[in-house]
C-alpha positions in Angstrom: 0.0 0.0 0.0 2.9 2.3 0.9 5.1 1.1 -2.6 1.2 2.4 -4.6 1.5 5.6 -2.5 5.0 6.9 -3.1 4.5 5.7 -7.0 1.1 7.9 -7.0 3.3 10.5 -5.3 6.0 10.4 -7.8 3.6 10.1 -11.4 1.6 13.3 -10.1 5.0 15.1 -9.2 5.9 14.3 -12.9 2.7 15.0 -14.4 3.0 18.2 -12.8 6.7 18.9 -13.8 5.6 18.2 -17.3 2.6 20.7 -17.1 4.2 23.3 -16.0 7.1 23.0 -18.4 9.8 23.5 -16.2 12.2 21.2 -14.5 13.0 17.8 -15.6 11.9 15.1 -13.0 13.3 11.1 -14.1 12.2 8.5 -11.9 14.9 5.6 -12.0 14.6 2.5 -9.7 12.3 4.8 -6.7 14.8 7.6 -7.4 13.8 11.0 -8.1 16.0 13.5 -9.6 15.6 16.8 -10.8 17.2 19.1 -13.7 16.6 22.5 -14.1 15.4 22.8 -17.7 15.4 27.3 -17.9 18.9 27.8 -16.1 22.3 27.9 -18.1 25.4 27.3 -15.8 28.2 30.2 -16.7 31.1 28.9 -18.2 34.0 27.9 -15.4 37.4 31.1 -16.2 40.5 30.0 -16.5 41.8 28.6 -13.2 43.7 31.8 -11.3 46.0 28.8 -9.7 47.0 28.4 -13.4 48.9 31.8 -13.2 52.3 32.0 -12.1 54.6 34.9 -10.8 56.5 34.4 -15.1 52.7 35.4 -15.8 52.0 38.7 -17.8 50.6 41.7 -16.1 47.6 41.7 -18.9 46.9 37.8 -18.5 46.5 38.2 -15.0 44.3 41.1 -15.7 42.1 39.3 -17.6 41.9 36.3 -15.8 40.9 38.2 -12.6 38.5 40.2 -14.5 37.3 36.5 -16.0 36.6 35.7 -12.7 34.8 38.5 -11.6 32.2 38.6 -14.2 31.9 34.5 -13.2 31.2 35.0 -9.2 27.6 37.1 -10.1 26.9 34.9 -13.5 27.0 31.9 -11.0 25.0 33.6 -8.0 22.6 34.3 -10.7 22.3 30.6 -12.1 22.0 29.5 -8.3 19.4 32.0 -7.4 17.5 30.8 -11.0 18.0 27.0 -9.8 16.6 27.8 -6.8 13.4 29.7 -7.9 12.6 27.5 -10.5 13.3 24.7 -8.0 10.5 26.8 -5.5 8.1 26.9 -7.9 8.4 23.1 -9.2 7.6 22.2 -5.3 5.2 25.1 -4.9 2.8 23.2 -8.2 3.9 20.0 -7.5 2.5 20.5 -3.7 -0.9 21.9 -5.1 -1.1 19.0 -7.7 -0.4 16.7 -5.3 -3.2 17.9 -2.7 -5.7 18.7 -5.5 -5.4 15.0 -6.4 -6.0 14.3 -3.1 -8.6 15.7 -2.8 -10.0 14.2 -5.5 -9.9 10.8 -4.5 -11.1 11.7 -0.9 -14.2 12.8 -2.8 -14.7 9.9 -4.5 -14.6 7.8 -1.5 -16.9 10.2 0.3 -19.0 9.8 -2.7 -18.8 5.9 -2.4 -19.9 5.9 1.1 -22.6 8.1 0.9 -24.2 6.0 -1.5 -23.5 3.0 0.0 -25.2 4.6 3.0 -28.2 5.9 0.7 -28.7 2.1 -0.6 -28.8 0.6 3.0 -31.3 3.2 3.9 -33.6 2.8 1.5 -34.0 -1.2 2.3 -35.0 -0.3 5.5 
C-alpha cells in the first residue's frame, strides 16, 4: 500500500513537472532526480591557480577580470535553480493535494451511496 502511495506521489510530481514546463523530474529505480530545464550554468574562467609569478601583467588582468564577471553569473544561475526549483515544489505540492482531494471525494462519494442504498432497504 505504501510502494502504490510513493509511486502515486511520484507520477503526479511528474505530471506536474511536465505541465508546468519546467524542471525535468526522471524517476529511476524509486529515485527522483531533478534538472533545471530554464537555467544555463556560466562557463567555469581559467583557473587563477594556473597563473604564475612568469605570468603577464595583462593575462593576469584578464583572468581576474574572467573571474569577476563569473562569481555574479554563477549567483545568478544558483538564485534561477533555486526559484525555479520553489516553484516546481510550490505546483507540484498543489497537484499533489488537488489529487488528493479528489480521491477523498470519491470515496466520500462511495460511502454516501452505499449509505443511501442501506437506507432505502429499510
Amino acid at each position: 500500500m505504501r510502494f502504490l502511495f510513493v509511486v502515486a506521489l511520484i507520477g503526479a510530481f511528474a505530471m506536474t513537472l511536465q505541465t508546468s514546463r519546467a524542471g525535468t523530474l526522471n524517476v529511476t529505480n524509486g529515485q527522483a532526480t531533478w534538472q533545471s530545464t530554464k537555467c544555463t550554468e556560466p562557463v567555469e574562467p581559467a583557473s587563477l591557480m594556473a597563473l604564475s609569478s612568469n605570468s603577464r601583467a595583462n593575462d593576469v588582468n584578464q583572468t581576474i577580470a574572467a573571474y569577476n564577471q563569473y562569481v555574479p553569473a554563477m549567483q545568478d544561475y544558483m538564485n534561477c535553480l533555486s526559484n525555479e526549483a520553489q516553484t516546481d515544489a510550490s505546483a507540484t505540492n498543489d497537484a499533489i493535494t488537488h489529487s488528493a482531494q479528489e480521491q477523498i471525494d470519491k470515496a466520500q462519494q462511495k460511502v454516501s451511496a452505499l449509505n443511501a442504498a442501506l437506507k432505502s432497504k429499510h
